[in-house]
C-alpha positions in Angstrom: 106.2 -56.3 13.5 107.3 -58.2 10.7 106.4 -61.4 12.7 103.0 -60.2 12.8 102.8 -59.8 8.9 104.5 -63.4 8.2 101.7 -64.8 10.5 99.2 -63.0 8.4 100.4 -64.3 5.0 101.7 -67.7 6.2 98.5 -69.6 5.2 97.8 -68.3 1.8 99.7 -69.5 -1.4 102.3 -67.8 -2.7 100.0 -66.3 -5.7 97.5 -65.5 -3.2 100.1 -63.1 -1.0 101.8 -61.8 -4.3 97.9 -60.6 -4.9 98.1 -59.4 -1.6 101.2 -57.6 -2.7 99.4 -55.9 -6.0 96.6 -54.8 -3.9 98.4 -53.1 -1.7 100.5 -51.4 -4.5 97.0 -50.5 -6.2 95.9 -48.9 -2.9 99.0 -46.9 -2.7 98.6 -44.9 -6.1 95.1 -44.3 -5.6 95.6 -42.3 -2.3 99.4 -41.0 -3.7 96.8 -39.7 -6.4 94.1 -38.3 -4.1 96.3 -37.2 -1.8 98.1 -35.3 -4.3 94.8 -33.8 -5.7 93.8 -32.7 -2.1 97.0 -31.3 -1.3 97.1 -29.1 -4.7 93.3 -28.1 -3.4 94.3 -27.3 -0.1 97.0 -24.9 -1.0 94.5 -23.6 -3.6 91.8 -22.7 -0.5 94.7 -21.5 1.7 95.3 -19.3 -1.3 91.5 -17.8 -0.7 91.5 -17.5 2.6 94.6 -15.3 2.0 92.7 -13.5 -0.5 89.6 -13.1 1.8 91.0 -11.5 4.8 93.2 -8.8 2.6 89.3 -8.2 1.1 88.4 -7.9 4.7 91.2 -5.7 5.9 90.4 -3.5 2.6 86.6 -3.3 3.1 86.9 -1.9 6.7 89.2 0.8 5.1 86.5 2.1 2.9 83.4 4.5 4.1 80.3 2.7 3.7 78.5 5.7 1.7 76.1 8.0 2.6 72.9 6.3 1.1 70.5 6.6 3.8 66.6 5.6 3.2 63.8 4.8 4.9 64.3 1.3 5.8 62.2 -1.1 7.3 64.0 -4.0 9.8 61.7 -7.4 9.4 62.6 -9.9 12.2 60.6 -13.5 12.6 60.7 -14.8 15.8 59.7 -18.3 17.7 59.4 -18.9 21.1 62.3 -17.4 23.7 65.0 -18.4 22.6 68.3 -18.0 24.0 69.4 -14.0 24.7 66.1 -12.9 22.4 65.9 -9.8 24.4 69.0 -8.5 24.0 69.4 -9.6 20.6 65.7 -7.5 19.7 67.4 -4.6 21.9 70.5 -4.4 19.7 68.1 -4.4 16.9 66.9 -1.5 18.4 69.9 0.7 19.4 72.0 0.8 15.9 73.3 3.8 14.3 71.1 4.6 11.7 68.5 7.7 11.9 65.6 7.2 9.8 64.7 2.9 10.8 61.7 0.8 12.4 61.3 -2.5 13.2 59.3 -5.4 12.3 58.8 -8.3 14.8 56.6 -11.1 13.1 55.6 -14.0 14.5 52.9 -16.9 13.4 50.8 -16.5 16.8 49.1 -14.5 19.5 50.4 -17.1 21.9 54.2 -17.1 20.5 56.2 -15.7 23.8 58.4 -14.2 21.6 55.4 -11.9 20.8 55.2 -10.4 24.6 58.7 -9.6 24.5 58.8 -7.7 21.5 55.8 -5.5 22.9 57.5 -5.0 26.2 60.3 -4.0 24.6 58.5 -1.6 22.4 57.5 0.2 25.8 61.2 1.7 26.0 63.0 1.2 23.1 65.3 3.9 21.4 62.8 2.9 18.2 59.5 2.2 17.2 59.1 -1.0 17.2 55.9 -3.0 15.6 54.6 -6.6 16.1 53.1 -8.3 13.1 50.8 -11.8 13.8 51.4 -13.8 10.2 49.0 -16.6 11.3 50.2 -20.2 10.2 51.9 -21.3 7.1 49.7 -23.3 4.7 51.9 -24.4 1.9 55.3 -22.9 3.3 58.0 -22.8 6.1 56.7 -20.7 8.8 59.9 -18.2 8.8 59.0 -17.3 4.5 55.4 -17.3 5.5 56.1 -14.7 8.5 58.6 -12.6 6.3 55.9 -12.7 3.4 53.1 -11.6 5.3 55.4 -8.8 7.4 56.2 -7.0 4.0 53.2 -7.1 2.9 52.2 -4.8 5.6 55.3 -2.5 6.2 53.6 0.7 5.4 54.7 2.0 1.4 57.0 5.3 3.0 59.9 2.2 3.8 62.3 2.1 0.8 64.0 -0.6 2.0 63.5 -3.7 3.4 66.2 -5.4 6.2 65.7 -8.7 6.8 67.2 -10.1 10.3 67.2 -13.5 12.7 66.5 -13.8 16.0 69.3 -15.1 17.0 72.0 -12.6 15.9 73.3 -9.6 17.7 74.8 -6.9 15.2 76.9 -4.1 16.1 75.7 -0.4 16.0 77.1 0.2 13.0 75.8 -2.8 10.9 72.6 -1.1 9.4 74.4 1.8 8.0 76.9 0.1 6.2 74.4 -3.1 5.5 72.2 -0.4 3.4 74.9 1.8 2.2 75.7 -0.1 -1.1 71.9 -0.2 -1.9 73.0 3.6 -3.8 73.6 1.6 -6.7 70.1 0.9 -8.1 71.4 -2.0 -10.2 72.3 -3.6 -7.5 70.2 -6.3 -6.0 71.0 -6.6 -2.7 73.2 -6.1 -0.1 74.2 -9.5 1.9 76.2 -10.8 4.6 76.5 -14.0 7.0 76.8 -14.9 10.7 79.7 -16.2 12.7 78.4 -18.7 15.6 80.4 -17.9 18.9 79.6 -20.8 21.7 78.5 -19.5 25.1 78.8 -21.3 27.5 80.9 -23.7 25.5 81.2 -27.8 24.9 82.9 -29.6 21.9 79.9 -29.6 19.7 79.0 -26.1 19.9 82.8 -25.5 18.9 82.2 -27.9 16.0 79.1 -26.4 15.0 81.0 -23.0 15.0 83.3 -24.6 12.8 81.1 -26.5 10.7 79.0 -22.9 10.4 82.4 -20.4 9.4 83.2 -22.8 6.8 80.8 -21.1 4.5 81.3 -17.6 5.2 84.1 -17.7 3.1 82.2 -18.8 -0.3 81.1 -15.0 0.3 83.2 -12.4 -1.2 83.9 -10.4 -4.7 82.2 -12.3 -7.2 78.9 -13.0 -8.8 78.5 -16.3 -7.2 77.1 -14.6 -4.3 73.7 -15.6 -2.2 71.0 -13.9 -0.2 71.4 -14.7 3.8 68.0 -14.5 5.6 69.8 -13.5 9.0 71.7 -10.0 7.4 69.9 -9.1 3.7 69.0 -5.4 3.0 66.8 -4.8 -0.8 65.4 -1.9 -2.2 61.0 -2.0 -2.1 61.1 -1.5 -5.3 63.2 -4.3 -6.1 61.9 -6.8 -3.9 58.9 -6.1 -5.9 60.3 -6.4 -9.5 62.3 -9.6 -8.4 58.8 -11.1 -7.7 60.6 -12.2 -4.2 57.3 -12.4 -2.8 55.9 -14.9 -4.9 59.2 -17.0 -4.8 58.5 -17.2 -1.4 55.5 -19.2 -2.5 55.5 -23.3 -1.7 59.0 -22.5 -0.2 60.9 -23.1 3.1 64.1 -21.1 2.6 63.9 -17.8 2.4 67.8 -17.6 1.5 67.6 -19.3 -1.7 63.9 -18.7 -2.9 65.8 -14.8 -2.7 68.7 -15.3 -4.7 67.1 -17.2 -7.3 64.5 -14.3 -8.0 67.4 -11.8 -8.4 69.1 -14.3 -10.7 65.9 -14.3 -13.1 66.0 -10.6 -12.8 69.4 -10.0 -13.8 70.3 -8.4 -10.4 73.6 -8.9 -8.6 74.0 -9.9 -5.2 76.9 -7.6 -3.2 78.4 -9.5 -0.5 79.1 -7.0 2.7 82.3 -8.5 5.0 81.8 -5.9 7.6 78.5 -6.5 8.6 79.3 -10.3 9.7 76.6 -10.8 12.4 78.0 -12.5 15.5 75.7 -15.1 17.1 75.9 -16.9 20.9 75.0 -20.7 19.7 75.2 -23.5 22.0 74.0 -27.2 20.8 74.7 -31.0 21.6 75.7 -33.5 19.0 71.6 -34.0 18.5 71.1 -30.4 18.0 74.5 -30.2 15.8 72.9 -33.1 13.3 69.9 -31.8 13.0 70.9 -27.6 12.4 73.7 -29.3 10.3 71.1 -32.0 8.1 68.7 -29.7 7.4 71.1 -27.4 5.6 72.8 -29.2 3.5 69.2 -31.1 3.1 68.3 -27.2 1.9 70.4 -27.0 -0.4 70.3 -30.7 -1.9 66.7 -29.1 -3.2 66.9 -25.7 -4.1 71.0 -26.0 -5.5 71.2 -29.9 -6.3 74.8 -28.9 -8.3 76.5 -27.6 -5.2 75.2 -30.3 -3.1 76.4 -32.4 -5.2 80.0 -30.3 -5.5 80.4 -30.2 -1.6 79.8 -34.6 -1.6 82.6 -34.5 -4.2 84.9 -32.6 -2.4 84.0 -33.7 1.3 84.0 -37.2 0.2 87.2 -37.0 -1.2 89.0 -35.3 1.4 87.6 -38.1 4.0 88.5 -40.3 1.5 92.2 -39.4 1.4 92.6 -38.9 5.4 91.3 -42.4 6.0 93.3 -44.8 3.4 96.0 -43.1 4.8 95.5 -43.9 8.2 94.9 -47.3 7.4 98.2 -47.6 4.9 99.8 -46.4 8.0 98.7 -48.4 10.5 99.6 -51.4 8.0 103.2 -50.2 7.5 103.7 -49.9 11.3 102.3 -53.2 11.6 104.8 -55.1 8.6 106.9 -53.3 10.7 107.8 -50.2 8.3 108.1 -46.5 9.5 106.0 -45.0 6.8 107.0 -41.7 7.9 106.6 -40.4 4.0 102.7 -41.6 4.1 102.6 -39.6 7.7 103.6 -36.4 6.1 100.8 -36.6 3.5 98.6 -37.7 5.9 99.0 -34.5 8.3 99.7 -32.1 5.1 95.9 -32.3 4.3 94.3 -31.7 7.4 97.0 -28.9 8.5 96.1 -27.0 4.9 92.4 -27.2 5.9 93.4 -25.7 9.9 95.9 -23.1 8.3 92.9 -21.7 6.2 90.7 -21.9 9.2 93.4 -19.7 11.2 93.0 -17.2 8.1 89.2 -16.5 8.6 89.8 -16.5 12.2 92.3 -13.3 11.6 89.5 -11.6 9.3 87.1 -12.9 12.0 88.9 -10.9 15.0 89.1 -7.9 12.7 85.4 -8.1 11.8 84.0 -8.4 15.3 86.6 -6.5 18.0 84.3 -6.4 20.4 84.1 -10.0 20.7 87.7 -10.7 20.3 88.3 -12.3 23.8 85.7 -14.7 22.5 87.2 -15.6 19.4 90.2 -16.1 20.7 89.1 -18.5 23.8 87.9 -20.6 21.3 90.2 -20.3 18.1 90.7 -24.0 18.8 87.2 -24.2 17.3 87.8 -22.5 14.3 91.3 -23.6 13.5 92.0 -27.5 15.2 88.1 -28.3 14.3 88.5 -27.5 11.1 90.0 -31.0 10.0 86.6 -32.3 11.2 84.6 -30.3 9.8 84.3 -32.2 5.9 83.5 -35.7 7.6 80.9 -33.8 9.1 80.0 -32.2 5.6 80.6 -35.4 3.8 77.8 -37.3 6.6 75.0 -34.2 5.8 75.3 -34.7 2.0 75.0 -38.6 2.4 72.1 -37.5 4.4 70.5 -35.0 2.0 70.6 -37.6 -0.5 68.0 -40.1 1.2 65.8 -37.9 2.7 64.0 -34.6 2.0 62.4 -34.1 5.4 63.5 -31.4 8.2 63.1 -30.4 11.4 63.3 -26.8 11.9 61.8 -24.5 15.2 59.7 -27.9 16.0 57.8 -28.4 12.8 58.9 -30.9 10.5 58.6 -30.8 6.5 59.1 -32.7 3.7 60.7 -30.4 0.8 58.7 -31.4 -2.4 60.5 -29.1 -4.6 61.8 -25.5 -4.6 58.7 -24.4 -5.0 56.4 -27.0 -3.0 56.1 -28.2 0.2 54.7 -30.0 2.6 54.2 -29.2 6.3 53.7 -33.0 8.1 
């Protein structure tokens, strides 16, 4: 190797390879610095994901309560998707004694539509269908849940608010309400937890790329609404003035949380009602789900878009410089075992986290277990992939302001305006 380095150098002047010589020294203490700071933040995030499953492991010790009210289960729909009909029968079939539920969608000639009234025929509940019409001035998902409350019938206390896509256990509605006994409480939240089906590499990485926020969830006031898995009291869904958030608005999620924010009320984060959810993509499908996200939240929470391009960019920036000062010690013929370590250390922190919500995952969800565990690759090895992805969505986010989502693309004004194109 060191051949190869004097034949690089050879025809430059000696002040032009001791420049050569500084650079490389330069390059070395900025990634011995960022590599330090990445390592400190890695065992800092290990340290949470410790924290998060004992929360777990605690949670699914305590009763959920015995607050049980009228509550009123609001599902949009679009098109037939994958497993909609036993995803709406599971909706259907959970322990909970005093519930009805809500299918919306924007059309009479949505498909979805047909299968929610056929399985109405024999369902264990009463199940209604709601035609919202099409959205005018907001994302057809806030315009379906907007127009679905408006007509839940005033008896319903509370309102449950579901995707399509998930499957919850029979349990989850029970213990989703339960906390709603509090009356200064907001609402009652969780998230979902993408399990491929039939499987590929970037369904695993959109798994992975997906459980990496579950874990921002937890004990704290930092807490947001999820559209898939949110339960609020009428009454407070009405003070909050959720509704008209919902105006000019494409995500439901944050339009939510920033309501109960104004209002003062606190958002209560719910581990055991994790919603498990079959998702299968390509690497098209992964961009787009994965764009449009961070896209999201570029608009309605510009400071942690801006947070997550820190901290993704940084982390890409410390794996690749040293890669490269590796690959140019092997090839001046050095070992550079030391810059090796460092290299692997960050990474390895980010899969031994990963391995952490996997444990909380398995106890969360036993009935999927054998899943989880045929791909805990996904969730652990995928992991040190998972920021470039992060990093690519935020560079993304801050060019454009246009999504795809359920075949209708928009261009996101402002949190409060926009436009369908």
């Amino acid at each position: 190797m060191e051949w190869l380095a004097r034949f690089y150098l050879q025809p430059y002047s000696r002040a032009q390879r001791n420049f050569f010589c500084y650079s490389r020294g330069t390059v070395d203490d900025v990634f011995y610095l960022i590599v330090f700071v990445q390592i400190v933040l890695g065992c800092y995030a290990l340290w949470e994901g410790a924290q998060w499953l004992a929360m777990v492991r605690r949670r699914l010790r305590t009763p959920p309560g015995f607050y049980s009210p009228r509550v009123a289960v609001i599902c949009p729909c679009k098109g037939l998707e994958p497993h909609l009909e036993e995803n709406l029968t599971a909706l259907t079939e959970l322990d909970y004694s005093n519930y009805e539920l809500f299918v919306v969608v924007a059309s009479e000639g949505d498909p979805a539509l047909g299968a929610a009234r056929k399985l109405s025929e024999g369902a264990r509940r009463r199940v209604h269908t709601v035609v919202a019409g099409p959205a005018a001035d907001s994302g057809e998902k806030v315009n379906n849940l907007r127009i679905a409350a408006e007509k839940v019938p005033p008896e319903f206390e509370v309102f449950v608010f579901v995707d399509s896509d998930g499957r919850p256990g029979r349990a989850w509605l029970q213990r989703l309400v339960a906390p709603l006994g509090d009356p200064r409480l907001g609402a009652a939240t969780t998230f979902r937890w993408y399990l491929p089906d039939r499987g590929g590499f970037w369904s695993a990485l959109a798994a992975a790329w997906n459980a990496a926020i579950v874990t921002q969830l937890g004990e704290h006031n930092r807490n947001f609404c999820w559209g898939g898995g949110t339960a609020i009291r009428r009454s407070v869904f009405e003070q909050a003035r959720v509704a008209e958030s919902w105006q000019g608005s494409v995500s439901d999620d944050y339009s939510m949380t920033r309501a109960l924010r104004q209002a003062g009320r606190r958002i209560h984060f719910v581990p055991e009602c994790l919603v498990p959810a079959l998702h299968d993509t390509d690497f098209h499908g992964l961009i787009e789900f994965t764009n449009r996200q961070i896209i999201i939240t570029r608009v309605y929470a510009p400071n942690l878009w801006a947070l997550a391009l820190a901290a993704h960019g940084f982390y890409c920036v410390a794996v690749l410089l040293g890669l490269g000062l590796l690959l140019g010690s092997w090839l001046s013929g050095g070992i550079g075992f030391h810059i090796l370590l460092l290299v692997l250390a960050v990474p390895l922190l980010a899969g031994a986290k990963g391995y952490l919500r996997l444990m909380a995952v398995v106890d969360l969800l036993p009935a999927w277990k054998g899943k989880l565990l045929q791909y805990g690759w996904a969730w652990t090895l995928l992991a040190a992939l998972v920021p470039f992805v992060y990093f690519w969505n935020s560079l993304v986010a801050m060019f454009t302001r246009r999504i795809i989502w359920r075949g209708a693309l928009y261009e996101l004004i402002s949190p409060d305006q926009t436009r369908i194109l």
